[in-house]
N, C-alpha and C positions, 0 to 999 in steps of 0.2 A: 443554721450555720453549716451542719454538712451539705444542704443543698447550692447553700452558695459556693463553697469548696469544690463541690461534683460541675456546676454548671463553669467555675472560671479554670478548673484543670480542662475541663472540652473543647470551651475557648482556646486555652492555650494549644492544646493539640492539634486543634484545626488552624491555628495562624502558623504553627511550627512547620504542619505537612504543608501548606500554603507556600510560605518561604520555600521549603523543599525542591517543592514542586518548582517554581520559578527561577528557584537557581539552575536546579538541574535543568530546564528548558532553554534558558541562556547562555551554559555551559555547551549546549547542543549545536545553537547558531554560531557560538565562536569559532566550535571545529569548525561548522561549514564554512563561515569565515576567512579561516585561516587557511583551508585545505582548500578554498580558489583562488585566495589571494598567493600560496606557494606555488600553484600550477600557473600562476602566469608570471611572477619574478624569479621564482625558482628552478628553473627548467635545467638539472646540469644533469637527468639522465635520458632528455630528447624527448620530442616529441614524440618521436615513432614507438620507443620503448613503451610511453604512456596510453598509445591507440592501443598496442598488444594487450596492454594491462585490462583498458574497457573492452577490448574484444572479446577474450577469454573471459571476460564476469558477463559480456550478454549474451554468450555462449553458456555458458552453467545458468545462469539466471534465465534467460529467455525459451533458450532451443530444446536444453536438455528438460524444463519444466512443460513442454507442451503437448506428451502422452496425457497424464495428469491431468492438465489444465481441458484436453476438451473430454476425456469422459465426464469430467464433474460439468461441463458447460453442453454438454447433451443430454445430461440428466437433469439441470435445472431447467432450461428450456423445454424438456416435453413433460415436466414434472408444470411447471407454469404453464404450459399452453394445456395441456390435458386437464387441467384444475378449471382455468378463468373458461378454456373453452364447452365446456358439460355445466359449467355453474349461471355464464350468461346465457345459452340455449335457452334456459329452464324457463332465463327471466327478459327472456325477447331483446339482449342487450348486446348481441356478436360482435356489432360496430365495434365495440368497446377492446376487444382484446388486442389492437394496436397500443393502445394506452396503457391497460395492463403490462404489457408485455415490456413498452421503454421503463416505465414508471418502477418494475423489479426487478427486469434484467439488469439493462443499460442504467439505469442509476442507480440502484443499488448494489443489485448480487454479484455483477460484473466484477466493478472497485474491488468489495467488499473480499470476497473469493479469492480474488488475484493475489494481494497483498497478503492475506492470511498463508496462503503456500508460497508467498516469496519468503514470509518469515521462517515457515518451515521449515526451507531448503537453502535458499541463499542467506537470511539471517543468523542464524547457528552457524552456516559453516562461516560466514565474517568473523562472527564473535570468537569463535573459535581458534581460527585460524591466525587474526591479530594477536588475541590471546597467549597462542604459542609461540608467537614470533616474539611477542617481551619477553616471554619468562625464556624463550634462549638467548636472549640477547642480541638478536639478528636486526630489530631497530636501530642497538646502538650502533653496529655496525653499519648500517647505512648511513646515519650519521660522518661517522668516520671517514665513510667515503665521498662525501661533500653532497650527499644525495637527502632532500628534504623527504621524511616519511610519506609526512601529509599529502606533498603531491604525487608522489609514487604509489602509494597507498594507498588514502582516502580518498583522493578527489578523481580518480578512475571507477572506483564503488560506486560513488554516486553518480558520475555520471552514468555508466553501464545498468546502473541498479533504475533509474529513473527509465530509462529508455526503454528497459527489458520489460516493466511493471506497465508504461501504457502500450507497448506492441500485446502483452500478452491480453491488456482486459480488455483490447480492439477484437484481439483475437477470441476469448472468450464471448463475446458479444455479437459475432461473426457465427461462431459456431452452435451457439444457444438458441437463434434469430433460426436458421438455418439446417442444422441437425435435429433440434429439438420437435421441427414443423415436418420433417421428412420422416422422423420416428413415430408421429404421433397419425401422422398421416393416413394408414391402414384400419386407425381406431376413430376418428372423427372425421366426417363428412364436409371439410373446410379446404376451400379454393385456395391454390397458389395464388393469383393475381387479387383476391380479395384478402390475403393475409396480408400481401403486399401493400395495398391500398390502405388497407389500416395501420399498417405502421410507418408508410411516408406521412401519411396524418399527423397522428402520435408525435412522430419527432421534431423538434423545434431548437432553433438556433442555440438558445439558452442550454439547450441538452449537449452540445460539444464544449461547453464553457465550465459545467461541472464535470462533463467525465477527465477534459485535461485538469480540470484542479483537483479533483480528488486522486487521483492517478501519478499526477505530479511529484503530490507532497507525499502521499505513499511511498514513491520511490525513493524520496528523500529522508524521509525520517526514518524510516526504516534502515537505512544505510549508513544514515549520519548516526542512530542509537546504536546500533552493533559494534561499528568502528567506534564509538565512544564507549563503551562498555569491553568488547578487546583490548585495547590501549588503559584502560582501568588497571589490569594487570599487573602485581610487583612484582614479587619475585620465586612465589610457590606456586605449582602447576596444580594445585589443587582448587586454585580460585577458577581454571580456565571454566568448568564446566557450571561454576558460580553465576560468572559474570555472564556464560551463554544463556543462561534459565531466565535471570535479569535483564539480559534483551530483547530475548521473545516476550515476557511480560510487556516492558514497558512499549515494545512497538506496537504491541496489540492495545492497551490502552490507548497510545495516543494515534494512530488509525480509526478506531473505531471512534472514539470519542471528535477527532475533525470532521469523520464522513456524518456522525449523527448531526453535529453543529451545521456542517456546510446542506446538509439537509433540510434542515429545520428552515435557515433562513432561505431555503431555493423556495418552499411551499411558501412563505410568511410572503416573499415579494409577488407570489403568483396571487395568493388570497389579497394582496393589496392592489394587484392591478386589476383584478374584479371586483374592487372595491369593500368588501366583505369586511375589512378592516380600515 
């Protein structure tokens, strides 16, 4: 009897975080929703005010993240190419390190990297920053002034936030490709024009169709969970630093969790077009 008791309280707990989880995911797309559907019916504080809005977040988002973003994208890069390049030598396999190189930079570490320091930098300070604007009541003041939040607010984030997240892991992947091969250079006996050769190889059509989707949705949910967790806010300033810890959780959940998915079926359709499957 206690066992059946133990196994239908687990059940229950796992349909509950389920629901949870689902609401709160649909909750997500409403904002987006709502926050394009107000920027293009609700336009009473101009378009130009709006560009400001996105210029100044892919200015913090983008420009002021890219000290940061290429030391860690020159240390992955000659950290991968010094590994794959000393490990294939060994095993007669050089050809190979074009493949390596897209297969961990450019589709994984790139995304993956990017989005982690967008949450760092630019998710906190959203969360935060919306945050503070409820609990002084500076939303409803917008309101007041005939000015929709969402499109003032939210839907300049995302866009600034999406655009800054793929210049930067272009950029990252640019500088990893690049830095990482000029660092490493002094220490391994590997051609310019045969590193090159091997990774025009390497890259295939399919590879700009994952780095825009995963880079994409990075910018997006990233953006749309912070400004949704901001906006969460009543009316004690005690929740700001709450709801900011609960953003950076859940963007990192649901980042890692699409790139692992969008991963999973990039290899599934490649093992199926070699038939293997």
């Amino acid at each position: 009897m206690k066992s059946n008791g133990y196994i239908e309280n687990s059940i229950d707990q796992i349909g509950r975080k389920t629901i949870s989880i689902f609401t709160y995911t649909m909750e997500l797309f409403f904002l987006f929703y709502l926050s394009f559907r107000s920027a293009i019916f609700h336009q009473a504080q101009g378009l130009r005010t709006v560009f400001s809005v996105i210029s100044a977040q892919i200015y913090f988002t983008g420009w002021q993240a890219l000290p940061l973003i290429t030391v860690l994208s020159v240390a992955s890069g000659s950290i991968v190419i010094m590994q794959s390049s000393m490990q294939l030598s060994l095993l007669g396999g050089t050809d190979m390190i074009g493949n390596l190189m897209v297969a961990i930079i450019v589709r994984e570490v790139a995304p993956l990297l990017t989005a982690l320091i967008v949450i760092a930098r630019s998710g906190t300070a959203v969360a935060s920053e919306l945050g503070t604007l409820k609990v002084n009541r500076e939303i409803e003041a917008f309101e007041v002034m005939g000015i929709n939040p969402l499109s003032y607010i939210v839907f300049p984030r995302l866009v600034g936030g999406v655009i800054s997240v793929i210049c930067l892991s272009f950029y990252f992947i640019i500088i990893a490709l690049l830095g990482g091969f000029l660092l490493t250079k002094a220490m391994n006996d590997l051609s310019l024009s045969f590193y090159f050769t091997s990774l025009s190889r390497a890259f295939e059509s399919s590879d700009v169709l994952l780095f825009l989707l995963k880079n994409t949705f990075s910018g997006f949910i990233i953006f749309l969970v912070c400004s949704y967790q901001g906006l969460s806010v009543k009316r004690s300033p005690n929740e700001v630093p709450q709801v900011t810890t609960k953003a950076v959780v859940n963007s990192i959940i649901y980042v890692i969790s699409f790139n692992m998915l969008t991963t999973l079926l990039f290899y599934l359709s490649k093992l199926m077009e070699i038939g293997v499957i």
